[in-house]
Steps between C-alpha positions, in 0.01 A plus 500: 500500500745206362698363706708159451541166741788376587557132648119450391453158594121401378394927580283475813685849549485643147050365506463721779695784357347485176127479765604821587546693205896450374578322161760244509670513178801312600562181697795277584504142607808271470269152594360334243262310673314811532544613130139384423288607772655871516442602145135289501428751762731847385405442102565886486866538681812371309660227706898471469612165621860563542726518826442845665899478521532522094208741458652902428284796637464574105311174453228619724237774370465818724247485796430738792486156695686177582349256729621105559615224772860429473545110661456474834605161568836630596307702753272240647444428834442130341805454337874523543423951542883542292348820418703694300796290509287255213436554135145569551534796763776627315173602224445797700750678369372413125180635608705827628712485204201557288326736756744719477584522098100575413430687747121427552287749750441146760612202557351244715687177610374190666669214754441308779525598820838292552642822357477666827659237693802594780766328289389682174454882637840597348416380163111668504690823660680451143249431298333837608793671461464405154188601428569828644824567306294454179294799566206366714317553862462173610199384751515130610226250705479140625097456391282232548274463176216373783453907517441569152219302386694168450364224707849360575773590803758529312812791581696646236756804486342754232799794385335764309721855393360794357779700285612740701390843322145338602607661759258267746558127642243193468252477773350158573119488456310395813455189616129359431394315824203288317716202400356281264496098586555165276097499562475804237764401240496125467125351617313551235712229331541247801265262305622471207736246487912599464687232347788348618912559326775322624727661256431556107153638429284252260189630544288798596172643687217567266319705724786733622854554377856357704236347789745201558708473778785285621522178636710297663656438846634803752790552596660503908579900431119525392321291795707713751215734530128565450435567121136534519326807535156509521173673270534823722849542488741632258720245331890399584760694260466334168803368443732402159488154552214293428613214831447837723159612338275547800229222605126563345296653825246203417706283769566519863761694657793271562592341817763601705718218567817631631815779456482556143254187450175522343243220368184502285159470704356129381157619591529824294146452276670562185832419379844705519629622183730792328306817410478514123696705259178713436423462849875674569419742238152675653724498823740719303241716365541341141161496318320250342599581149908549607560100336814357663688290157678206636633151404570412828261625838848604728549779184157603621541515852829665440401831343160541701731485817782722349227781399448792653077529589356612253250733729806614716700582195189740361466678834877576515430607143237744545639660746804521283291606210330804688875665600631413159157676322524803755876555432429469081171734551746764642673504178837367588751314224644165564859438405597192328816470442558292154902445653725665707591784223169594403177550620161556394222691613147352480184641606234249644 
C-alpha cells in the first residue's frame, strides 16, 4: 500500500494515512521552515524539497496512491479568493499533471471551503473536469472535521477519485454525532504553565513539547468577534497565523460591544491568552510525540493550522484503505505508466 504526498506541508494528512495502514514512501514540501519537523516525524519517507513545478513524474517512485493540499490561500474566504487566476491555485494542475502520468488507483485532494464559492464554480467545474479526463470518478464534500472525531469546526473541501476500472466512486463515511470538546483534548494540561513567544523561540517547556503560545496585542480584524469558546465546546478553526490562534477557554467569553466590536471581560478569573502551539496541535489531532521544530513560534502555528487533522485524515483513509484492499483481493493489476510510450504492469 505506498502511496506518495504531495504539497505535504508538516503531514497531518500523510500521519493519518500512514494510522490507517498505507506507507508513505515519498513526500514533497517546497518550505523550508518545515524541513525539520516533517522528516523528525516521516524518518522512513524520502522528502524532496524542490518546487512541485521542476519535479518530473519519473522523479517520483510508483504508488497506488497520491494524497496532498495544494495552497489554498488563493481560495480563502480570508484573503484576496484570486483563485485560480494566482500562482498558488494554478498548483492544481501540477497535482493533475502528476495524477495523471502515474496513474495511482486514488487520489485524495484537500482545500478550503472558499473553493466552492459563486465566483470560483467555473474554475472547480474545471478542476473536476480534470480529474476526470485523467481517468478518475471523482466524489467531492464540504466537511466539517467537528464530525470526525476532531474537536474543532473547521470546513474543508475533500476530492477523492478512484481510477476508473475500480469501477466504483468514494463514499463518505458517516458522520459521528459524539463530538469531542477542548475539555477532552487540552485540560489535562491547563495547569501547567505555557510560556509566552513574541517572535523567535529561546526557550522551551520541560514538561511538554511546543506548549508556548503567542503574545502580544490583537488586532481590530481579531476583536471583531467572540474568540472564546468554552470547556464544552469545540474549538474555532485553527488557523495559519499565530495573531488568529484562538483564545485559551480558561477566560470569559468576550463582550459584545458593538457591529464588529468585541472586548475582553476584566472580571474574567483568569487571564486571556493564545492557545499554545501544542495546545493547537491536540486540537488537530497531532499527538504528543508529533514534535513541531521551529526557530520562530508563527512557523509553528503555521503548519498546525495548514494540516489536515490528523484523526479526519485516518478515517478518510480507512475507508479508502477497505475499497483499495477489496479491489487488490479481487486480483486486479494496476497500470503505471513509467511515460507516455510505455507502460508497466504491476501486481499489488
Amino acid at each position: 500500500m505506498n502511496i506518495v504526498s504531495l504539497f505535504s506541508g508538516c503531514g497531518g494528512l500523510d500521519l493519518g494515512f500512514q494510522q490507517a495502514g498505507f506507507n508513505v514512501v515519498w513526500a514533497n514540501e517546497h518550505d523550508k521552515s518545515i524541513w525539520d519537523t516533517y522528516e523528525y516525524n516521516h524518518p522512513h519517507t524520502q522528502l524532496d524539497k524542490r518546487d512541485i513545478r521542476k519535479i518530473v513524474s519519473d522523479d517520483i517512485p510508483d504508488c497506488i496512491g497520491i494524497i496532498g493540499g495544494p495552497p489554498c490561500q488563493s481560495w480563502s474566504e480570508a484573503g484576496a479568493q484570486r483563485g485560480i487566476d494566482d500562482s498558488r491555485g494554478q498548483l492544481f494542475f501540477d497535482y493533475i499533471r502528476i495524477l495523471k502520468e502515474k496513474k495511482p488507483l486514488f487520489f485524495l485532494a484537500e482545500n478550503v471551503g472558499g473553493i466552492l464559492a459563486k465566483k470560483h464554480l467555473g474554475a472547480f467545474t474545471n478542476i473536476l473536469t480534470y480529474f476526470k479526463n485523467a481517468g478518475y470518478e471523482v466524489t467531492y464534500k464540504l466537511v466539517n472535521a467537528v464530525n470526525y472525531l476532531v474537536p474543532q469546526d473547521r470546513k474543508r473541501v475533500i476530492i477523492i477519485g478512484y481510477r476508473q476500472d475500480i469501477g466504483r466512486n468514494f463514499e463518505f463515511p458517516h458522520e459521528i454525532n459524539n463530538k469531542l470538546t477542548l475539555r477532552n483534548v487540552i485540560s489535562d494540561i491547563k495547569d501547567i504553565e505555557a510560556i509566552a513567544i513574541d517572535s523567535k523561540v529561546s526557550q522551551s517547556n520541560a514538561a511538554i513539547p511546543n506548549h508556548e503560545y503567542k503574545e502580544g496585542s490583537f488586532s481590530s480584524i481579531y476583536m471583531s468577534r467572540n474568540r472564546v469558546r468554552s470547556w464544552n465546546q469545540p474549538s474555532f478553526t485553527i488557523q495559519a497565523g499565530a495573531r488568529h490562534a484562538p483564545i485559551h477557554p480558561q477566560a470569559n467569553k468576550m463582550i459584545w460591544v458593538e457591529k464588529d466590536k468585541w472586548k475582553f471581560d476584566e472580571r474574567s478569573p483568569k487571564p486571556y491568552r493564545r492557545l499554545s502551539v501544542r495546545e493547537c496541535a491536540r486540537i488537530q489531532t497531532f499527538p504528543d510525540d508529533f514534535i513541531f521544530k521551529y526557530k520562530y513560534i508563527g512557523d509553528g502555528y503555521k503548519m498546525i493550522g495548514n494540516a489536515v487533522p490528523v484523526m479526519l485524515a485516518k478515517m478518510l483513509a480507512v475507508k479508502i484503505f477497505v475499497d483499495i484492499k477489496q479491489y487488490l483481493d479481487l486480483g486486479f493489476c494496476a497500470v503505471l505508466p513509467k511515460q507516455e510510450t510505455s507502460t508497466q504492469l504491476t501486481l499489488f
